[in-house]
N, C-alpha and C positions, 0 to 999 in steps of 0.2 A: 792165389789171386794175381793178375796180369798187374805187371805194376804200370801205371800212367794209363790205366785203360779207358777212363775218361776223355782224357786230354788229348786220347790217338783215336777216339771214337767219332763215325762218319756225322755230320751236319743232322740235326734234329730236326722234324719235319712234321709240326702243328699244325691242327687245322686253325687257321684266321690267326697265327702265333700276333704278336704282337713285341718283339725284345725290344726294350727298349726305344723309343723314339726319341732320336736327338734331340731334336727340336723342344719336347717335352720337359724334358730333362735340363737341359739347358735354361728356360723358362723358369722354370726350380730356382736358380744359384745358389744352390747349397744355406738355405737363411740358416739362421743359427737357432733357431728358437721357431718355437708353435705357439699363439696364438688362436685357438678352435674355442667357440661361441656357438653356442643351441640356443636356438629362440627359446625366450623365457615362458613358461605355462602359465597360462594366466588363470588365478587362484580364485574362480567360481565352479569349478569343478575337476575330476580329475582328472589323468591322461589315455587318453585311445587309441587304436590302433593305427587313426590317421594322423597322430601326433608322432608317432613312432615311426612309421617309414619314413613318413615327411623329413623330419629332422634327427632325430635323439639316437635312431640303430644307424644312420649312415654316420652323423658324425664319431659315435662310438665307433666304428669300423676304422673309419680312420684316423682316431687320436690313439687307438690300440697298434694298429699297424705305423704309423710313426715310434710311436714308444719302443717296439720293437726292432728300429730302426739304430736304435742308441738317440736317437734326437728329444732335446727339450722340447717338454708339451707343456702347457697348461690348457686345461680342459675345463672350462665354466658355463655354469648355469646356475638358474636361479630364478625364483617364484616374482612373476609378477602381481603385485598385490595392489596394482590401485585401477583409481578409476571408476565410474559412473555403477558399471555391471555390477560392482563388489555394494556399494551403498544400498544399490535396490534388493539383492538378494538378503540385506541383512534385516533390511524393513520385512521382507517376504517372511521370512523365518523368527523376528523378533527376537535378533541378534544385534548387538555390536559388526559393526565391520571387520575389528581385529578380528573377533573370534571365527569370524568368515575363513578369514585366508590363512588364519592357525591349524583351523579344522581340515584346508586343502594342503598345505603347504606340506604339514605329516603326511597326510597319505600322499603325496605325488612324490616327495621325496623317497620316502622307503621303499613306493613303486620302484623306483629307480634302481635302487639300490638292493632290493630281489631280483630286478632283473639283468643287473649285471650292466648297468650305465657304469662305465668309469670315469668320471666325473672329477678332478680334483676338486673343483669346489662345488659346491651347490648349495647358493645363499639364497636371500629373499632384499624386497626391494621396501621391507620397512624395518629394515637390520638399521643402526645407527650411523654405521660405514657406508650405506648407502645414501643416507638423505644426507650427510656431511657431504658425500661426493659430487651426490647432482646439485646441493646447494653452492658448490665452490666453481662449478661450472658453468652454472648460471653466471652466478658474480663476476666469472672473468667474461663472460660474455657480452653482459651487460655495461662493465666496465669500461671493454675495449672499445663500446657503440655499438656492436654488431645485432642489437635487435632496432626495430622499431615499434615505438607505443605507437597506441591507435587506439581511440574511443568510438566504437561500433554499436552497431544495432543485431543483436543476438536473439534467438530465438528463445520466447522463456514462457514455461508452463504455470499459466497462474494457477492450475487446481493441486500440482504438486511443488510446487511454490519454487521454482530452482531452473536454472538456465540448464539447457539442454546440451548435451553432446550431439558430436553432428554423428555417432551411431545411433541415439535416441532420435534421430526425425530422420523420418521414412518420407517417401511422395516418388513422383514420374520423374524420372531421367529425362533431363532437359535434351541429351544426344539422342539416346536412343528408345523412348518410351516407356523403358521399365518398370512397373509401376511401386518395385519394392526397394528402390533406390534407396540409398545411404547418404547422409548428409554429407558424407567427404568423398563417397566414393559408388563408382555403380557396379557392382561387382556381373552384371549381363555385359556389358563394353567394357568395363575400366579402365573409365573416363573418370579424373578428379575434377570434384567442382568444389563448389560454396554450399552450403546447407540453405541458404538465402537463393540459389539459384532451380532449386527442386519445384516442381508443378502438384499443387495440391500437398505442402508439407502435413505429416500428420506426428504428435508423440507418441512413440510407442511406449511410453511409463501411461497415458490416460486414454488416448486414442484423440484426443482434443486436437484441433489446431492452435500453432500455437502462436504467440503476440510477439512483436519486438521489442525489445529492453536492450537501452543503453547501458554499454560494459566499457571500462579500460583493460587492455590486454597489450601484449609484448608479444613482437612476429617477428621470425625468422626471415629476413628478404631471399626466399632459395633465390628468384628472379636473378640477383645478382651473382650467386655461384653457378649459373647457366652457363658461360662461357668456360671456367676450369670443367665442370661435369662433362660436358660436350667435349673437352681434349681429353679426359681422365678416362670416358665412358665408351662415348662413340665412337672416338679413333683408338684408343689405348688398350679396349679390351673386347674389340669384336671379332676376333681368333679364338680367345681362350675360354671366355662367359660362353655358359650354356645359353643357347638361341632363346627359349622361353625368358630365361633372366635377361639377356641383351635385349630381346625384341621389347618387355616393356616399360624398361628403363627409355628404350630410344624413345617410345610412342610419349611417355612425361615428358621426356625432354623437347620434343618437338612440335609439344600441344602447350607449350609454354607452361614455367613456375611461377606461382605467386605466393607472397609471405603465406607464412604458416602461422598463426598461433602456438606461443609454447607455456603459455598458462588458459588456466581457465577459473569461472567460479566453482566451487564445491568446499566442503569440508572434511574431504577424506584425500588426503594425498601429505607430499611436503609443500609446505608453507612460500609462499615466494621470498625470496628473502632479502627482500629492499625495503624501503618505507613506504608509508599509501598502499599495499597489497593486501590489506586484511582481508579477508574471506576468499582469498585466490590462492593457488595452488597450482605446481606445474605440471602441464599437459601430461597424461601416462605415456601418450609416443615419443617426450620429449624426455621423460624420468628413467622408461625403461631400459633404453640399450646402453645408458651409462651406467647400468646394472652389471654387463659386462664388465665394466672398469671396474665397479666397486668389487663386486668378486675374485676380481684379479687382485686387489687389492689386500682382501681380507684375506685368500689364501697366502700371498707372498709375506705377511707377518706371520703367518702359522710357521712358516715355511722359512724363515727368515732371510728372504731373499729381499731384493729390490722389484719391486712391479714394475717397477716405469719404463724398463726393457722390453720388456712383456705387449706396451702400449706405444710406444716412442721411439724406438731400433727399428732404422729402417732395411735391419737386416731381418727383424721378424717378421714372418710370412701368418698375417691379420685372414683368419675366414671365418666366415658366419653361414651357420648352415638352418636352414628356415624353411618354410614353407611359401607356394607363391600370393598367398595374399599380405607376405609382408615385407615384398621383394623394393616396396618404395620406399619403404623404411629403413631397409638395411641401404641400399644401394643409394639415396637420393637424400633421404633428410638427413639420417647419423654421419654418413660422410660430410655431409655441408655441415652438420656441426664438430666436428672433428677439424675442418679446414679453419672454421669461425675461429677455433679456441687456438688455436697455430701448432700446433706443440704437438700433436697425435698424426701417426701413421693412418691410412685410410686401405678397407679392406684388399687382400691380394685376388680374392675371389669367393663369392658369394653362391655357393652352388645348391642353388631353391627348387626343392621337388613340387610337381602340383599335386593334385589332391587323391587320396585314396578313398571312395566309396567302399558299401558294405553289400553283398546282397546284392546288387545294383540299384542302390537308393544313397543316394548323398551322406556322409554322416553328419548326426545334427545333435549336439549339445543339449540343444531345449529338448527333443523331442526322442532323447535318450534312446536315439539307434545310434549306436556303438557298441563296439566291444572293449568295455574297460580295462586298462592293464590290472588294476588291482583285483577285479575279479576272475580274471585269466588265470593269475597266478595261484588262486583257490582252486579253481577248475583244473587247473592240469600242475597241480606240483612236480618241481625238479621238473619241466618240458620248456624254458625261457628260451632254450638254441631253438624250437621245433617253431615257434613263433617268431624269431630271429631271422631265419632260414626262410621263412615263407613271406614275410614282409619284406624281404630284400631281392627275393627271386620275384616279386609283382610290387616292388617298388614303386612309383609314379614319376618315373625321374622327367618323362618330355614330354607325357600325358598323363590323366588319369584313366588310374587304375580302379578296379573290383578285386574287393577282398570278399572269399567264399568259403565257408563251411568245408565244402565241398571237395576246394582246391586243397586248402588247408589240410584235409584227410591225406588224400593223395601225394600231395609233397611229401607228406612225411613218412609214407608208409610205402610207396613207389620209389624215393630218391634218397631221404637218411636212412629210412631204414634196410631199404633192398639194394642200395650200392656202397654208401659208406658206412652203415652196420654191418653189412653182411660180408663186405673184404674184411673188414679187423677182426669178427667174429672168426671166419676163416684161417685168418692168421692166428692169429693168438692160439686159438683151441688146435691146430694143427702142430705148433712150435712145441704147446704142452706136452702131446699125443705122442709126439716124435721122439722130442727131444729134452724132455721132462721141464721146459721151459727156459732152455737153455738158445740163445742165438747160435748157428751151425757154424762153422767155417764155410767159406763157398769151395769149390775149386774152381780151374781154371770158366771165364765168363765165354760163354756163348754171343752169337751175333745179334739174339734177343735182346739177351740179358744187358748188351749196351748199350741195345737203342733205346730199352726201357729206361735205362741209369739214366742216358743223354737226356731223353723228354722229363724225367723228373727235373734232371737239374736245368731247366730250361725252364718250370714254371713258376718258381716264384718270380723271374722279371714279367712271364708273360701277368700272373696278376698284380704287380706294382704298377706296370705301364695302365692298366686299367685302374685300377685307385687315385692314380696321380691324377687322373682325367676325371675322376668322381664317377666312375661310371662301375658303381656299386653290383648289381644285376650281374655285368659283362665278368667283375670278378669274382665273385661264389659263384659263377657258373664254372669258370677257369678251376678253380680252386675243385669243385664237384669233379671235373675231367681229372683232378692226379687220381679219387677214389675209382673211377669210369679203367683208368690207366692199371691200378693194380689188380681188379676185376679181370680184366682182360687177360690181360699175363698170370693172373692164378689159373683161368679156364682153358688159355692155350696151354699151358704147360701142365696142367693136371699135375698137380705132387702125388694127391692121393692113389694116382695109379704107378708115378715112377716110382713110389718108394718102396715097391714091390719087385722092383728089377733095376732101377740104379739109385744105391743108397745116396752116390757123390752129389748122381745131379738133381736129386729133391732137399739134400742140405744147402744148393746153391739157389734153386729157386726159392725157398725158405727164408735164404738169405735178403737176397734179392725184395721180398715184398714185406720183411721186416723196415729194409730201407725207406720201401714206399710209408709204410706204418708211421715211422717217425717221421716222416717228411711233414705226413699229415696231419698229428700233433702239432708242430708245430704252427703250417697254415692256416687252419683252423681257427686259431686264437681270437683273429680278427674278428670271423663271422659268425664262431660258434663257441665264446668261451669256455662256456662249463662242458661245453664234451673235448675241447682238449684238457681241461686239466685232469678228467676222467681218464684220456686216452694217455698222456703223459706219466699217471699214477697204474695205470695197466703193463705199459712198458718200462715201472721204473725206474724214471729220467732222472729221478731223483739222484741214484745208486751210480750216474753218470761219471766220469772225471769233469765233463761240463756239459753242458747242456746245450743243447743245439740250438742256434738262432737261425732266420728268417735269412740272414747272406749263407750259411753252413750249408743251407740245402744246394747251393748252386757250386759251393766252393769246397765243400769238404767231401773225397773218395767213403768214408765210412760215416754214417750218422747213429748208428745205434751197433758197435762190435761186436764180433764173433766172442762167446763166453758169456756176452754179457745175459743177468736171468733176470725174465721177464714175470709180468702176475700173472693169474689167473684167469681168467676170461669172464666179462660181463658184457652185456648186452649194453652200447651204447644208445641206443633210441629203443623203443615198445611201440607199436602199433596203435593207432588211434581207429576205435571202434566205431560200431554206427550209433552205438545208444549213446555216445556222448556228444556227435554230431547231431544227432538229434535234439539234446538235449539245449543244447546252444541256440538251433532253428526254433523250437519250444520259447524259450526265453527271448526270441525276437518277436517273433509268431506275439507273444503278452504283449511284446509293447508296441504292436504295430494294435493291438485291439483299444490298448490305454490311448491311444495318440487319438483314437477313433473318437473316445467317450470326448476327451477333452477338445476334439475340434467339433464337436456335432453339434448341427442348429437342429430346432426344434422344426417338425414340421408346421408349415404354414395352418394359423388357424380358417377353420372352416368357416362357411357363410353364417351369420347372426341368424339367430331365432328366440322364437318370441317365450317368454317363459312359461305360456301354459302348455308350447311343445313341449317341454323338458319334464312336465309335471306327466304327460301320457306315459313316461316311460315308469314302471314299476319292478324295482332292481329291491332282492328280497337276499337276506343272509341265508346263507345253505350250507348244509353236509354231505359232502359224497361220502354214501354209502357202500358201494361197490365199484369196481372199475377192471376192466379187461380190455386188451385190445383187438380192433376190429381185424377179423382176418382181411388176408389181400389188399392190406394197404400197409404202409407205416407212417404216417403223420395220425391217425385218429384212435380216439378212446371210445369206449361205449363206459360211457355213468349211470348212475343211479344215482340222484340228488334228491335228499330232504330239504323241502324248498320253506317247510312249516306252513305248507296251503297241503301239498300232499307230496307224494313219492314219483317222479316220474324221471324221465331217460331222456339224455344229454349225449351226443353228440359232440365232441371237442378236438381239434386237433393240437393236440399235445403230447403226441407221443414219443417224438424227436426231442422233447424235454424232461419229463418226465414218465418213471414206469408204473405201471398199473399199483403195485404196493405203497410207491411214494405219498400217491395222493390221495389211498383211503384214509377216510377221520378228517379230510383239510378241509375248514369254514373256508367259502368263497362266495363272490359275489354273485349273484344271480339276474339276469336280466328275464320275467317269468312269462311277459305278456308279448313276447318277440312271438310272430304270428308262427307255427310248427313247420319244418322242412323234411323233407326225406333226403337222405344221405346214406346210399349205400343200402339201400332197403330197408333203412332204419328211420322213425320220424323223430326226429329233433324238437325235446319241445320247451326249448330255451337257451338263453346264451350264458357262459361262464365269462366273465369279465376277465382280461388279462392286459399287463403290456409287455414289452421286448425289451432286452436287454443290449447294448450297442453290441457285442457278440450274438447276439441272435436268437440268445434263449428267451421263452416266455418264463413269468413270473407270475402268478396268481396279484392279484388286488383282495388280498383278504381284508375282513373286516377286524379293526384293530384289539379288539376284546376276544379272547376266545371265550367268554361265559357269555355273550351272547347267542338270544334264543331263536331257530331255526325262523324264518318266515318274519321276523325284523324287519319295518322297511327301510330305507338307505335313500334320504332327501339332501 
C-alpha cells in the first residue's frame, strides 16, 4: 500500500459537499456540555408517528451523534401528566387521573425504549422531584415580585361545575373568523388572544355557553420581557433559527405580549404553594418545561453529578427540540421564566419541525388516525431503523409533510434494502467466498481507489456540517450517498470478474469496500441504530484493537485491517411486502368507517302524519323460504317469503350484502300490503324492512323472538 496516499490524494469533489462551514462552527464555541430536551408526551394517550419526526428521532439523531463526538450530553424527557385533558379522560373511563397517566406513561416510555430513543432520563411530571422543583420555582418567583395577582372574570361551566381552560372553549377568531378557535390560540392565523375575546365561545366538555366567574390568579407580565426577547430573538437569532421558528416568534413579539396566567382552578396538578391558593394549581404550560429541569435533576443524583451545569453554565449549549405548536412556549414564555428566576441559561436554539400528516389527512389524536409507535413495533418486529429512516427522509422540518404506506414500502425496499443491504451483502458474502472471511492486503492503490478513499474521508464533515444546522433530511441523505459511493465502485470495478484474471487487484478492491463497510457502521449510528450494531457485530468490531469513531473515518488511512476476520453474512433489512401494506391501509380504511359512525347525524325527520296513516301500513313477521339470485344484475335476490297470509315472491336488493344461503330460515319484517312492482320481469309483492349500516351494508330488522309465528302483525 502507497504510504501517505491519502494525504497526496487530488481534492475530493462532492456534489453540493458542504466541509465544514466556518461560520458555523465557530457559532459552536466549543460549549462544554449538552443540554438536549424533547417535548414532553403529554399522557392521554400514546406516541405517533407525528410525535416522532416532529421531535424524539431528530433529537435522538443528534444527542447520539454528539455522544459520539466524545462531548457531554444529557438527553431528557419525560411524561407530561397534568392538566384539564388528563381529568376528563379519567371521568370518561371511570378512572382516577393517576391511573390515566400510569397506564400512558408505561407504554410511551417502553415505546421509547423498543425503539431505540437514548434518552438518559425519562421521568414524568408527577415524580416528587418534579413538583418540589416547579414548587421552588414558583416561590422564588413569587418571592422576587415577578408575577402579578389579578382577580378576573374567567369562563366557567355551571353544568360541569369547573372553570374552563382556555383549550376547553372553542368559538370565532376574533382576527381571522375561524370558527374552531382556541381559547389561547387560533391555530388557522396564530394569533394569541384571551378566551374572553373569542365570538360565540362554546365548552367543549358540554357544548354549553359558558358564564363568568370571578377567580384570583398569578400572571406572568411577559409584556415586560418584551424588550430583552426582541434583543435576545429578533436581533440575536435571525441567522441561525430556522425561518418557521424565527418567523413566529417575531409575529408574538410584534402583535404585542400580555401577562399570562400561571395557575389555574382544578384539582389535578401541583398545589400553588402560598397561602389563600386552595383549589388552584399551576398552569400545565407553566409546570411542564420545568420538567426539563427536574429530569436533569433526577438523573444527575443517579449519576452523581451536579445538575446545575447542565442548566446554569453558560458554556452549555441549552436546545429544545419540539414541535411547531409549542414554538411560544419553548421560545417566549419558558425563556421569560428562565430570565424571571435570574440564575438559568435560556435556550442556544430551538429547532421546531411542523407537522407530519398521514395518508394525506392531518393526524388526529381524538379521531385515532395515526400510526402508533407501540403498535408498529408489533407489526414490524426488529424493523425500528426502517421507520427511523423513513421519518427522517419525509421529516417536516420547513413544511408539512405526508406520511405513506406507500413511501414507506418504497424506502425501504428501493434505498435500505437495494443500496445499503445490497453493498454490505455484496461485501461480506464476496470477502467470505474469496477470502474465507479474512480482510485482503490491498496492493499498491489505483487512481479510483483514492478518489474513492478521498470522498469517504470527506463525508463525515460533509454530514456534521448538515446536523450542526439541524438539517436532519440533508444528512441521511449524505450518509445514504457513502452506501450510493461503495455501490458504484463495487460495479465499476466488478471484483466478481477480476478475480478470474487479477487475483492482486480484486484483494485490493475488496479491500477498499471493506473500508467503505466500516465507515458505514459506524455513520449509521446516528440514523440507524440497531443496523449498525448489526453491521459492527458482522464485521467484528468487536475483535478490533479499537474501535473506530466518527473523527477515525476522516483521519485514520485503515479502519478495519488487512487479516482482520470478519462474520458471516446477514441480511441487514428484508423487504416489506404488499400484504402487510395493505394490512396497515386496512386498519385505517376501519377507522376512517368508525370516525364515520361516531360523527354521523341522523337523517332529517320526515313531514308529520296523522296516525291512522301509520295504521294503513300492515308489516307481518315472515320466513324466507328460498332465495337465489336474479341473473344480470348484482344488487337483487329473488325470495320466497312466508308471510303467514300465504307464500309469495319478494324482490330485494341485497345481494351486495348478503348470499343467497345466508338468509334462508331468517324471520324478517315484512311490509305485505305495499301495492306489487315488477322488477326485472319479476312482480314484487312486498317489501323486506331493512336499515344500513354507516359502512354501507344492510341489516335485516328482525323481529326480536324467533318463536314467533309467521303472519304476526307488527303495531
Amino acid at each position: 500500500m502507497q504510504a501517505n496516499s491519502f494525504e497526496n490524494s487530488p481534492s475530493v469533489s462532492i456534489n453540493k459537499i458542504r466541509i465544514f462551514d466556518v461560520q458555523i462552527l465557530n457559532m459552536q464555541n466549543s460549549p462544554k456540555r449538552f443540554t438536549i430536551t424533547a417535548a414532553l408526551p403529554y399522557t392521554n394517550g400514546p406516541v405517533h408517528i407525528g410525535h416522532l419526526a416532529g421531535v424524539y428521532v431528530p433529537a435522538d439523531i443528534y444527542s447520539r451523534f454528539q455522544r459520539m463526538q466524545g462531548n457531554d450530553v444529557a438527553f431528557v424527557c419525560g411524561s407530561d401528566e397534568h392538566g384539564v385533558p388528563i381529568t376528563i379522560k379519567a371521568k370518561k373511563e371511570g378512572i382516577t387521573p393517576q391511573q390515566v397517566v400510569d397506564k400512558y406513561h408505561a407504554i410511551i416510555k417502553h415505546s421509547f425504549q423498543d425503539f431505540g430513543i437514548t434518552f438518559d432520563n425519562y421521568s414524568r411530571t408527577t415524580a416528587k422531584i418534579h413538583h418540589d422543583t416547579a414548587s421552588e420555582f414558583f416561590k422564588k418567583l413569587y418571592e422576587d415580585g415577578k408575577f402579578i395577582e389579578q382577580t378576573t372574570e374567567q369562563f366557567y361551566d355551571l353544568e360541569a361545575n369547573q372553570f374552563l381552560a382556555d383549550r376547553f372553549i372553542v368559538g370565532t377568531c376574533p382576527k381571522c373568523g375561524f370558527e374552531e378557535s382556541y381559547g389561547d390560540q387560533c391555530e388557522s392565523c396564530g394569533t394569541s388572544h384571551n378566551a374572553t375575546d373569542l365570538i360565540n365561545p362554546k365548552s367543549s366538555i358540554t357544548g354549553n355557553t359558558p358564564s363568568l366567574k370571578e377567580t384570583k390568579h398569578w400572571f406572568l407580565p411577559l409584556d415586560q420581557y418584551e424588550p430583552w426577547l426582541k434583543d435576545w430573538i429578533v436581533k440575536g437569532h435571525k441567522k441561525d433559527w430556522k425561518t418557521n421558528v424565527y418567523g413566529q416568534c417575531k409575529s408574538w413579539i410584534d402583535d404585542g405580549l400580555r401577562p399570562r396566567a400561571v395557575t389555574r382552578d382544578l384539582d389535578w396538578g401541583i398545589p400553588v404553594p402560598i397561602k389563600d391558593a386552595d383549589g388552584k394549581v399551576l398552569y400545565v404550560w407553566f409546570d411542564a418545561p420545568i420538567g426539563y429541569i427536574s429530569a436533569t435533576k433526577e438523573w444527575a443524583e443517579k449519576e452523581g453529578k451536579n445538575w446545575e451545569p447542565y442548566w446554569k453554565d453558560k458554556n452549555t449549549k441549552l436546545l429544545h427540540f419540539i414541535g411547531k405548536d409549542n414554538i411560544v412556549f419553548h421560545c417566549i414564555i419558558f425563556p421569560s421564566m428562565l430570565k424571571a428566576e435570574g440564575s438559568y441559561i435560556v435556550p442556544n436554539n430551538v429547532p421546531a419541525n411542523e407537522f407530519l400528516n398521514l395518508e394525506g389527512n392531518k393526524i388526529s389524536t381524538s379521531k385515532n388516525w395515526a400510526v402508533w409507535l407501540h403498535e408498529y413495533l408489533v407489526d414490524f418486529p426488529n424493523q425500528q431503523d426502517v421507520l427511523r429512516y423513513v421519518l427522517t427522509a419525509n421529516a417536516p422540518e420547513t413544511k408539512d409533510n405526508d406520511f405513506t404506506w406507500s413511501d414507506f414500502q418504497a424506502r425501504n425496499n428501493n434505498e435500505l434494502v437495494a443500496i445499503f443491504g445490497n453493498f454490505i451483502n455484496r461485501v461480506v458474502v464476496l470477502t467470505n467466498k474469496y477470502y474465507n472471511g479474512s480482510v485482503p492486503k490491498p496492493a499498491d492503490l489505483s487512481g479510483v481507489d483514492i478518489k474513492t478513499l478521498s470522498e469517504l474521508k470527506a463525508y463525515p464533515k460533509v454530514i456534521e456540517s448538515s446536523l450542526e444546522r439541524y438539517r436532519f433530511r440533508e444528512a441521511q441523505a449524505e450518509f445514504m450517498n457513502v452506501a450510493r459511493l461503495g455501490n458504484k465502485y463495487l460495479a465499476d470495478e466488478e471484483p466478481w470478474k477480476k478475480v478470474k484474471t487479477d487475483e492482486e487487484r480484486t484483494k485490493t478492491i475488496m479491500y477498499i469496500s471493506l473500508q467503505i463497510a466500516a465507515a458505514l457502521a459506524v455513520l449509521s449510528e446516528p440514523f440507524l441504530p440497531f443496523t449498525s450494531t448489526k453491521l459492527k457485530n458482522m464485521l467484528c468490531f468487536s475483535e478490533l484493537d479499537s474501535e473506530s469513531t466518527w473523527n477515525d473515518i476522516s483521519n485514520k488511512d485503515v479502519l478495519i485491517p488487512p487479516a482482520h476476520q470478519i462474520g458471516k453474512g446477514e441480511l441487514l433489512f428484508s423487504k416489506i411486502e404488499d400484504v402487510q401494506v395493505q394490512q396497515q391501509l386496512d386498519k385505517l380504511e376501519a377507522t376512517k368507517k368508525e370516525n364515520k359512525v361516531m360523527n354521523s347525524s341522523p337523517i332529517p325527520q320526515k313531514d308529520t302524519i296523522q296516525f291512522d296513516d301509520f295504521t294503513k301500513l300492515d308489516m307481518r313477521v315472515g320466513t324466507i323460504l328460498e332465495a337465489e339470485k336474479m341473473a344480470k344484475t348484482k344488487k337483487l335476490l329473488l325470495l320466497k317469503v312466508d308471510t303467514g297470509i300465504d307464500v309469495r315472491t319478494i324482490v330485494s336488493g341485497i345481494a351486495e350484502s348478503f348470499t343467497p344461503e345466508e338468509v334462508i330460515g331468517k324471520k324478517v319484517t315484512v311490509l305485505v300490503n305495499l301495492a306489487p312492482r315488477t322488477l326485472r320481469g319479476v312482480e314484487s309483492q312486498g317489501m323486506i324492512l331493512m336499515t344500513e349500516t354507516p359502512d354501507g351494508k344492510l341489516v335485516f330488522l328482525n323481529p326480536d323472538k324467533e318463536d314467533l309465528i309467521n303472519g304476526a302483525t307488527i303495531s
